[in-house]
C-alpha positions as CSV (number, residue, x, y, z in Angstrom):
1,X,12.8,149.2,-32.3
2,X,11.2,152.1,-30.7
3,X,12.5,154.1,-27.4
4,X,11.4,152.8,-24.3
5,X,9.7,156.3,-23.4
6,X,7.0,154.4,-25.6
7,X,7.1,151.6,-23.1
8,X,6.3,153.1,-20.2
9,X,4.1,155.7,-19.9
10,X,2.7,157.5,-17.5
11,X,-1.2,157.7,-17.2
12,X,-4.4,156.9,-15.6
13,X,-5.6,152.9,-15.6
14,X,-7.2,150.6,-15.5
15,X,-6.1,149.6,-18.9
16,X,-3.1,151.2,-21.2
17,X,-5.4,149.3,-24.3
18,X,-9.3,149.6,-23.5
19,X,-8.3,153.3,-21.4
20,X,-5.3,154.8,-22.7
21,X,-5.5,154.0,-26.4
22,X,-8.9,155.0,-26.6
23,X,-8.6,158.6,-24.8
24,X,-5.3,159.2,-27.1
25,X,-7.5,157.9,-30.1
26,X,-10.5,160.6,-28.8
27,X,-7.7,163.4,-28.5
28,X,-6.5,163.3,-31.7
29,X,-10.1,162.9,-33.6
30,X,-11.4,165.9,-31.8
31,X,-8.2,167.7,-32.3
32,X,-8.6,167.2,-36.4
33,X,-12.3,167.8,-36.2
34,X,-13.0,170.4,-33.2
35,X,-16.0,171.7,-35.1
36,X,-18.3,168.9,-34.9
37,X,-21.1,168.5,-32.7
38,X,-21.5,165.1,-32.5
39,X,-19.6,161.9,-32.8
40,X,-20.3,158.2,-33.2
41,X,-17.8,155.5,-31.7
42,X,-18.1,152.1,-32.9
43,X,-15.9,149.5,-30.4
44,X,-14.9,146.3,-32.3
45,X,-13.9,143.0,-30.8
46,X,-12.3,142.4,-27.4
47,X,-12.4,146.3,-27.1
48,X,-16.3,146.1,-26.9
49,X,-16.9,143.1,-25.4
50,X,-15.0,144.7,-22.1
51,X,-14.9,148.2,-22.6
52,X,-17.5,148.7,-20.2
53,X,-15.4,146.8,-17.2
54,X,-12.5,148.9,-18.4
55,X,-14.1,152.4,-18.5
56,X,-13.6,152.5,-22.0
57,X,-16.7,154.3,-23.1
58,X,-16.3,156.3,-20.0
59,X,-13.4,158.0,-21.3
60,X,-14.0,158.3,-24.7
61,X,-17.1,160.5,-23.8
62,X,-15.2,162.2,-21.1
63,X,-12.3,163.3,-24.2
64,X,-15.3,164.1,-26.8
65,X,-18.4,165.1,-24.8
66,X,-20.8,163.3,-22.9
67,X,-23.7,164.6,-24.0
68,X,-22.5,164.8,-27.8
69,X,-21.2,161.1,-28.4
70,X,-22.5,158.0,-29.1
71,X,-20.5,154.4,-28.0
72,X,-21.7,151.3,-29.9
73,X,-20.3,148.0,-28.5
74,X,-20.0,146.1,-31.7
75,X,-17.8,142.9,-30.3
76,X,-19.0,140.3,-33.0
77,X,-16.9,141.9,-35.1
78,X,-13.0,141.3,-34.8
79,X,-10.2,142.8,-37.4
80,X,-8.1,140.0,-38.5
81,X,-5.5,143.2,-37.5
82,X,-5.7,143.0,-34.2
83,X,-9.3,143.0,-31.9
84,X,-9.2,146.3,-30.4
85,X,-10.1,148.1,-33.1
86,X,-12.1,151.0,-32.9
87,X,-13.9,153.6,-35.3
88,X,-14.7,157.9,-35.1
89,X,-17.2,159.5,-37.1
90,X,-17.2,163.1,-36.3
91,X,-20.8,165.1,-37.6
92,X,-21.5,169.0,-38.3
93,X,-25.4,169.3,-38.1
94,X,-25.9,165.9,-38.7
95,X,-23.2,165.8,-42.0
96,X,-20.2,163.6,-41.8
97,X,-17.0,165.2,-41.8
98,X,-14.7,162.3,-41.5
99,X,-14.3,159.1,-39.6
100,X,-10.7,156.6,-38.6
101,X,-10.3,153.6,-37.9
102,X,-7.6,153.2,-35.2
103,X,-6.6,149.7,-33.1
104,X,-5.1,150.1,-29.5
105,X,-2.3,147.8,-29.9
106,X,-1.1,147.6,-26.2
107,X,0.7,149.7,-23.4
108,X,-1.2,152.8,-25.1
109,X,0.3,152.8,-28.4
110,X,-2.1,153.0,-31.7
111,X,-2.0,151.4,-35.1
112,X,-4.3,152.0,-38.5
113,X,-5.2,149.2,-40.0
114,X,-2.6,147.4,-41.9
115,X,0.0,149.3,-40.4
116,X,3.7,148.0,-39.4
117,X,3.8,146.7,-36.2
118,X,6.9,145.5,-35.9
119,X,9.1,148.7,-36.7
120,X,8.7,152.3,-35.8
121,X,10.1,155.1,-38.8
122,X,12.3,156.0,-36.1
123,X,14.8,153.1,-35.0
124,X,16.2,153.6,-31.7
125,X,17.9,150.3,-31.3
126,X,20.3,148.9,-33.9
127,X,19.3,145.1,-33.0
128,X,16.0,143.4,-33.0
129,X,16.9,140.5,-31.3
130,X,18.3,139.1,-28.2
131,X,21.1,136.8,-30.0
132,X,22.3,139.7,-32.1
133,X,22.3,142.4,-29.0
134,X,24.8,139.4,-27.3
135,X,26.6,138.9,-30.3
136,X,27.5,142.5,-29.8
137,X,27.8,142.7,-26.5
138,X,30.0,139.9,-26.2
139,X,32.1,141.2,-28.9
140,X,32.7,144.5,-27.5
141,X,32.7,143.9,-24.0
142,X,30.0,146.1,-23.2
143,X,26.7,145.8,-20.9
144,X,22.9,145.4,-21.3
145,X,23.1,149.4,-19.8
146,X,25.6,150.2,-22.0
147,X,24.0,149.3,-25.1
148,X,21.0,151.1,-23.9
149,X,22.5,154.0,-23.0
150,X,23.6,154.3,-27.0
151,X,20.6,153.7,-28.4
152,X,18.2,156.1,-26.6
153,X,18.1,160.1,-26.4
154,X,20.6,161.4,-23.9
155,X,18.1,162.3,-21.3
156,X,17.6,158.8,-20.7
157,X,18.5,158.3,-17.6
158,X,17.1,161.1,-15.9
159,X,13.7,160.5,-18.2
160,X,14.1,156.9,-16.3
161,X,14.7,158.7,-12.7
162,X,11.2,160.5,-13.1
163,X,9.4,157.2,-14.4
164,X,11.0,155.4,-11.3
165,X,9.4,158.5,-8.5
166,X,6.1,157.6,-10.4
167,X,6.0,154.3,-10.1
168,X,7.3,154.8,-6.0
169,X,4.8,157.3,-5.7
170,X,1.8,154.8,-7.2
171,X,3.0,152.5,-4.6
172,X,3.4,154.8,-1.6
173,X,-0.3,156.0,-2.1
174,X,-1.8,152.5,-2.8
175,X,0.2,151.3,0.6
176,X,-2.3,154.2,2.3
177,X,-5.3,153.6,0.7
178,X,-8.6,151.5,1.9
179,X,-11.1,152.6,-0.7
180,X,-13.2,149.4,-1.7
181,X,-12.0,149.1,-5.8
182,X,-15.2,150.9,-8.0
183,X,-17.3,148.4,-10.0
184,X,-20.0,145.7,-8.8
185,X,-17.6,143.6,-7.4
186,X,-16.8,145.7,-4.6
187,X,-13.1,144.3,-3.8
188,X,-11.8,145.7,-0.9
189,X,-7.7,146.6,-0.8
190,X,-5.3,144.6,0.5
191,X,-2.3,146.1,0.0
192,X,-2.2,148.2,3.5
193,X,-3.0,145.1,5.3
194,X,0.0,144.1,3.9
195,X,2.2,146.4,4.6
196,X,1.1,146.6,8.1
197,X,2.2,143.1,8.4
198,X,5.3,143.9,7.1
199,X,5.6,146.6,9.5
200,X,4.6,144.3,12.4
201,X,6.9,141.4,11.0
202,X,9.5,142.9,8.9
203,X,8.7,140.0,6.8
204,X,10.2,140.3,3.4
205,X,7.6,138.4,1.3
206,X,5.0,140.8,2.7
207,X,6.5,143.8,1.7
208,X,7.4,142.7,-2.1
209,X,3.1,141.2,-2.2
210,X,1.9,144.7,-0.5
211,X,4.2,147.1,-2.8
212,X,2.8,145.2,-5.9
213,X,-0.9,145.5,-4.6
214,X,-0.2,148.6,-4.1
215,X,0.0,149.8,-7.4
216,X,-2.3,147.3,-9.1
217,X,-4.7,148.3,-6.6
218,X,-4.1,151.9,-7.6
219,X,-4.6,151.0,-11.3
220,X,-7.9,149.2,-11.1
221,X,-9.0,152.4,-9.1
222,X,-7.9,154.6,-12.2
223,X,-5.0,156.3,-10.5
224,X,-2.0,157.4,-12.1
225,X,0.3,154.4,-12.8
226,X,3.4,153.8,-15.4
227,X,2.8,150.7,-18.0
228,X,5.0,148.2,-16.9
229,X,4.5,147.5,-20.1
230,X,0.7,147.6,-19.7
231,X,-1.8,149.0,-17.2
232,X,-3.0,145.6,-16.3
233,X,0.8,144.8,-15.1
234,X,1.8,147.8,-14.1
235,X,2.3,146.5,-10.6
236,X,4.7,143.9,-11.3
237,X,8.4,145.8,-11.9
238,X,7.5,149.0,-9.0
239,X,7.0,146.0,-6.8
240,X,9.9,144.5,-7.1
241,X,12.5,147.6,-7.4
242,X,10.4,149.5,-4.4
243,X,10.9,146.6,-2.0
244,X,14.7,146.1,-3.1
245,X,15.1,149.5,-3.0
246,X,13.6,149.6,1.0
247,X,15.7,146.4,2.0
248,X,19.1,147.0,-0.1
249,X,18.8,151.1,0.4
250,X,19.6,150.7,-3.5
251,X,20.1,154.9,-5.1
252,X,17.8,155.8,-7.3
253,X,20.1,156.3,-10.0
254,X,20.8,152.4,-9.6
255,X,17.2,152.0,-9.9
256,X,16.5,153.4,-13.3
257,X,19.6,151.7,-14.9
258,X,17.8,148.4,-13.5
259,X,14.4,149.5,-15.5
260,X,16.7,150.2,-18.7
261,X,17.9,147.2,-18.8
262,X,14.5,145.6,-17.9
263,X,12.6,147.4,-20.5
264,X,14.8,146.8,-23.0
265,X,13.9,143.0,-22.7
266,X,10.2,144.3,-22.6
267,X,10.4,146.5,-25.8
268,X,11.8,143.2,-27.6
269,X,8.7,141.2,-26.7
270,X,6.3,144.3,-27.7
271,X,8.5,144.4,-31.1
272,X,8.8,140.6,-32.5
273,X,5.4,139.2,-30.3
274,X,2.8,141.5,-28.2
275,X,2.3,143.3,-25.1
276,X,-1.6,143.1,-25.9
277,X,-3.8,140.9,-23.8
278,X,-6.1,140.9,-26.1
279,X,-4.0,140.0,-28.9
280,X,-2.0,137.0,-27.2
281,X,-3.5,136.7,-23.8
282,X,-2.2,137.8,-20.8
283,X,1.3,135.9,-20.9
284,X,1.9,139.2,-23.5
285,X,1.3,141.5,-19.9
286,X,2.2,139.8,-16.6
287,X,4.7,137.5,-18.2
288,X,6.4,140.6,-20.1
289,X,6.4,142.3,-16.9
290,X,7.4,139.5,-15.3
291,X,10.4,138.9,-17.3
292,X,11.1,142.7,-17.5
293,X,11.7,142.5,-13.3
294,X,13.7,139.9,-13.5
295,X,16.2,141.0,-15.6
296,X,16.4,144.5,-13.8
297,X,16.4,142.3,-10.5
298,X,19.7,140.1,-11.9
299,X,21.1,143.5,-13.0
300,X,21.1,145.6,-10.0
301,X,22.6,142.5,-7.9
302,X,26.0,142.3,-10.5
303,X,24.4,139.2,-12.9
304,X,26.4,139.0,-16.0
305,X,24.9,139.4,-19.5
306,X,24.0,135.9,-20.1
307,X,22.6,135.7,-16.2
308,X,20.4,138.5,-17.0
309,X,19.0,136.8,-20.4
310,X,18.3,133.8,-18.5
311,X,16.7,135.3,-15.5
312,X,14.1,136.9,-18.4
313,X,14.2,134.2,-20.3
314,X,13.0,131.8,-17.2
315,X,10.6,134.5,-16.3
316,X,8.7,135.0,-19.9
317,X,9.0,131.3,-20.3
318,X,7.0,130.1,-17.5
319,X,4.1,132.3,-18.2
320,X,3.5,130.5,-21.9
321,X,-0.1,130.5,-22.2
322,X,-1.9,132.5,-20.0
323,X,-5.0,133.7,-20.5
324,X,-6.6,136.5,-20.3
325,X,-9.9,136.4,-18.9
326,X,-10.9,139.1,-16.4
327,X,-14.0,138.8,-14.3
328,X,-17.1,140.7,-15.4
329,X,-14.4,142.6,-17.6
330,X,-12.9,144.7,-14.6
331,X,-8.8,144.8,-14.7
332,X,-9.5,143.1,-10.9
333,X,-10.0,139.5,-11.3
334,X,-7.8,138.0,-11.8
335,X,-5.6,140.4,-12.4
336,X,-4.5,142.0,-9.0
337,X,-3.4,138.9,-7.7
338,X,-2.0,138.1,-10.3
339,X,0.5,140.9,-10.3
340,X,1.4,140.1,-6.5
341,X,2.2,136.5,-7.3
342,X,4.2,136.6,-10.4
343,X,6.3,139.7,-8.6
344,X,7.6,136.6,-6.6
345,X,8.0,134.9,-9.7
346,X,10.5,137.4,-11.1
347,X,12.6,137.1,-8.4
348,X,12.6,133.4,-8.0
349,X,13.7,133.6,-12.0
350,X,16.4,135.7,-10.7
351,X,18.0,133.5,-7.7
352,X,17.8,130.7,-10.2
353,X,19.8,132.5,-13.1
354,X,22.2,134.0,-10.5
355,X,22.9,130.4,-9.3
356,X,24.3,129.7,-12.7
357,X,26.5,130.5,-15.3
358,X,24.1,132.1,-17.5
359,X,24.1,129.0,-20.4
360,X,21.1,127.2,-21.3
361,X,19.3,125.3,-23.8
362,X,15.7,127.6,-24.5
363,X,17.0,131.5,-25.7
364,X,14.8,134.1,-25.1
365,X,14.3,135.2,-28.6
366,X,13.0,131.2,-29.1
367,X,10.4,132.1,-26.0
368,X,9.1,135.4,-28.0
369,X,8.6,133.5,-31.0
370,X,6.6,130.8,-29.0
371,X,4.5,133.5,-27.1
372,X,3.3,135.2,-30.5
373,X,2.7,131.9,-31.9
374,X,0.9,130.5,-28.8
375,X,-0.8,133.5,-28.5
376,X,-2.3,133.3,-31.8
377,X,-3.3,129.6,-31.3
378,X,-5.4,131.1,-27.9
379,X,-9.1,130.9,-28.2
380,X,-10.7,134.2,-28.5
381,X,-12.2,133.8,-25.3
382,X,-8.8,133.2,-23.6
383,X,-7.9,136.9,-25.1
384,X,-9.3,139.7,-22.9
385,X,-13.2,138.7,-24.1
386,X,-14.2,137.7,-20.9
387,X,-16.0,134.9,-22.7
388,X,-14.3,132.0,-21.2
389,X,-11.6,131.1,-17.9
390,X,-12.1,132.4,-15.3
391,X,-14.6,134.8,-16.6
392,X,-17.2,132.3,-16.6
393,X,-17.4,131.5,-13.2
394,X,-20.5,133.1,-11.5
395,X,-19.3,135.2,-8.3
396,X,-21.9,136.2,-5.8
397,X,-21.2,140.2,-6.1
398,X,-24.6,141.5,-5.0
């Protein structure tokens, strides 16, 4: 299992799959072949049937040239692989000097075709699965933290202190800002509306919905964001730490344990299911994220191991099945909401976990299995096609 500095990363949305993927994918062509003078991108799939909404061909032509590159939207064709699949052919005066097919597997990260996804040729982690890392918890009295701390490089924690005065940052700036969100359907921000009401009313609930916003908001606007484990959730797990962080006065030290502990239930689900909307639907995002809060959440107010498991494991759970299906193929509808809600969600997994011993019937290993396997079983138009869901409904935009 990989290091979580592949988990979250820090860059520019709307999407870590149909954005960040793609620019990565651009950089590196153009780095092997920097004397061409033209390229030819070919979008496969889910990639191309909302890579407009997403700004993909945006930045593809920003990475490789806008006058010099050609995007064709190919999405009748899906790789059995996975559906964001996308393929480079660099030219010299018009002969080919190479092409590569690449996929954008989720929170940023690239595949070739046929590729492993379920390892990395480093291991970081000794354990793949949530029963064995308890197993060995339990056995040698350690913590989720603990076992973290072990596996990852050294600068760990401070490596998590930055991510965390990113993420803070995203929020503080979306809590200011009252641009309307770019794209046709002209969504106005709520988040400072929010916050004033917080301000006004000191009303919890308000904060944790306008720190969320905040950084969705942010994303959807293409501002600089940490995956959380994707760009389309990034809002979730800064939500929930900022607004325990304002009403607990919680050090940011504390903070960044929390997301260790959190991501490491997030880099389980991106190693034995997906983090890829379009590959399992968005239950593989917000319900990742979701899960990932909730178990920072249960840490940072003293839940035991098993209290922590099943504040993820309620989390993930209850998110089985949802689609993906933004609106007109912008990372807005229903997306940003979405965030917002299922913040509240996190924490409502927490209370309930805390309220028990930590035992229970469904393990959370038994939920990542399902997601993958439900995921699969999703309709393609339930996966990030915008061909069905909520993307069908007609919205008076003009």
């Amino acid at each position: 299992m990989d290091t979580q500095k592949e988990l979250f990363r820090i860059g520019y949305g709307p999407s870590s799959s149909h954005t960040m993927g793609p620019q990565k994918a651009a950089q590196l062509f153009l780095e092997k072949y920097p004397q061409a003078n033209r390229f030819v991108v070919d979008l496969y799939g889910a990639l191309a049937l909302t890579g407009r909404g997403h700004l993909t061909d945006f930045i593809i032509k920003r990475m490789l040239g806008e006058e010099r590159t050609e995007i064709r939207f190919l999405g009748e064709l899906f790789y059995e692989y996975h559906p964001n699949g996308m393929k480079f052919y660099a030219y010299r005066d018009e002969q080919l000097l190479g092409d590569w097919l690449v996929f954008s597997v989720g929170g940023g990260a690239l595949k070739e075709l046929n590729e492993n996804r379920e390892s990395h040729p480093n291991h970081f982690y000794r354990f793949k699965t949530m029963k064995d890392i308890l197993n060995y918890l339990t056995t040698y009295k350690r913590s989720f933290l603990d076992y973290v701390l072990e596996s990852e490089p050294s600068d760990i924690l401070t490596w998590a202190e930055e991510v965390i005065d990113v993420m803070f940052a995203s929020v503080e700036k979306g809590l200011v800002n009252h641009r309307v969100l770019p794209g046709p359907l002209k969504i106005k921000r709520r988040a400072a509306n929010f916050y004033k009401q917080y301000q006004k009313n000191n009303d919890f609930n308000a904060l944790i919905f306008a720190a969320t916003l905040a950084v969705s908001e942010e994303n959807a606007g293409g501002g600089l964001i940490v995956t959380a484990p994707t760009c389309g959730s990034s809002g979730l797990v800064p939500g929930v730490l900022y607004s325990y962080a304002i009403k607990e006065k919680i050090p940011k030290q504390n903070l960044a344990q929390a997301l260790l502990v959190g991501g490491l239930f997030g880099n389980l689900v991106k190693e034995n299911a997906s983090i890829s909307g379009a590959e399992v639907g968005c239950q593989g995002e917000i319900g990742t994220a979701c899960c990932m809060a909730a178990a920072a959440l249960a840490y940072l107010r003293g839940g035991t191991n098993f209290q922590i498991e099943y504040a993820a494991e309620i989390a993930l759970e209850h998110h089985l099945g949802m689609t993906c299906d933004p609106v007109l193929g912008y990372v807005q509808i229903p997306c940003i909401e979405r965030n917002a809600i299922s913040a509240k969600r996190a924490i409502d997994a927490c209370d309930y976990a805390l309220l028990t011993d930590g035992k229970h019937f469904i393990d959370f290993d038994s939920v990542v299995t399902t997601l993958k396997e439900t995921g699969k079983d999703l309709n393609a138009i339930y996966r990030e096609t915008s061909l069905g869901g909520l993307a069908k409904v007609k919205i008076d935009y003009e």
